[in-house]
C-alpha positions in Angstrom: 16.9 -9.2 -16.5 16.2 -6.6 -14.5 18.7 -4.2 -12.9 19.6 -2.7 -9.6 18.5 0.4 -9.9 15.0 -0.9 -10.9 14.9 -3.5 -8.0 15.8 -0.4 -6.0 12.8 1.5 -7.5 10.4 -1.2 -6.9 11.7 -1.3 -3.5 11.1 2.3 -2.6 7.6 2.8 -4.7 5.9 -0.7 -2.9 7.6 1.5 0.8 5.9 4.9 -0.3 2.5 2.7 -1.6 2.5 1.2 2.4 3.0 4.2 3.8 0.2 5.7 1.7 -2.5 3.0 2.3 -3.5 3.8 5.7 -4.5 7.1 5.0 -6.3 6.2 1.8 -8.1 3.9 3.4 -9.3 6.7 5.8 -10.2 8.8 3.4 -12.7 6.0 1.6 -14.4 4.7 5.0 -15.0 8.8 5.3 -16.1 8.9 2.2 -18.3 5.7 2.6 -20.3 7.3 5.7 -21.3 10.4 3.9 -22.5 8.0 1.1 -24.3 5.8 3.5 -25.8 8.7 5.9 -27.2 10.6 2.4 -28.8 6.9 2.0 -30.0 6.7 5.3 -31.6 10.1 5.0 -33.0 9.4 2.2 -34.3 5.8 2.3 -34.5 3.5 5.2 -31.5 3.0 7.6 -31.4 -0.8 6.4 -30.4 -0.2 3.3 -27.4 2.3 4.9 -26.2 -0.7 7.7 -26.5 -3.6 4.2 -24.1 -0.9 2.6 -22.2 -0.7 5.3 -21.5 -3.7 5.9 -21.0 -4.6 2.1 -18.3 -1.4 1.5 -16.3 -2.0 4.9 -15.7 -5.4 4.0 -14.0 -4.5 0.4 -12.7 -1.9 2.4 -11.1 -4.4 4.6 -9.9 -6.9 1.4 -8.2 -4.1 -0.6 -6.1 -2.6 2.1 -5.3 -6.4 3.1 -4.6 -7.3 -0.3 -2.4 -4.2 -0.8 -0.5 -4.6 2.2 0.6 -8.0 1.4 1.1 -7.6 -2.5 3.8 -4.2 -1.0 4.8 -6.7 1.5 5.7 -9.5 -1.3 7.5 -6.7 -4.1 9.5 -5.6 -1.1 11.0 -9.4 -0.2 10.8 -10.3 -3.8 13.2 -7.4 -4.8 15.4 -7.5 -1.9 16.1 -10.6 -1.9 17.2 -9.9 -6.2 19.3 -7.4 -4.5 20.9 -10.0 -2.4 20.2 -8.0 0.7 18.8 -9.1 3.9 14.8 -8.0 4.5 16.4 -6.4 8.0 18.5 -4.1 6.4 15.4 -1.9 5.3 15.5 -0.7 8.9 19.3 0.5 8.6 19.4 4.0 7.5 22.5 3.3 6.2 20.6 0.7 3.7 18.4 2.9 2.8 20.6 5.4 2.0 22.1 3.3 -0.1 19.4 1.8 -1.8 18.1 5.2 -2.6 21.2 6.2 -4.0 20.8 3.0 -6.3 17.5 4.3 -7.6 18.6 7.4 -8.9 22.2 6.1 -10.5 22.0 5.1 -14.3 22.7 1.7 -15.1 23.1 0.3 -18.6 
């Protein structure tokens, strides 16, 4: 059985991981034009768009996969804590549940 202080970690890591996504999502559709326009250049544009195409949608299925596998750790470990999902937007609660993530239990 897991306690507390680990449902409080689990909480705070799957918060940091959301906040995180958008931005590594960013950085891999950058990534993915330089890749595509280096194939453009150096084959025809088809194959660039078909690649295009074909890396924005698993672009698209990773960060929406992500997001709701953060979104289902989050519930799942609140709800353990016996909180209600609202009180994540209460400082106070947060506080509170990062001072459960640092104490020592058993």
């Amino acid at each position: 059985m897991a306690t507390k202080r680990e449902h409080a970690v689990a909480i705070l890591d799957a918060l940091d991981s959301k906040a995180r996504l958008r931005s590594r999502t960013l950085l891999g559709s950058a990534i993915a034009v330089v890749f595509l326009l280096a194939v453009a250049y150096a084959t025809i544009w088809h194959y660039a768009v078909g690649g295009g195409l074909l890396i924005g949608l698993l672009l698209q299925m990773t960060h929406e996969r992500l997001t709701v596998a953060a979104d289902a750790m989050i519930a799942t470990n609140v709800e353990k804590l016996g909180w209600d999902i609202r009180a994540l937007d209460d400082e106070a609660s947060m506080l509170k549940l990062r001072e459960l993530a640092k104490r020592n239990e058993g």
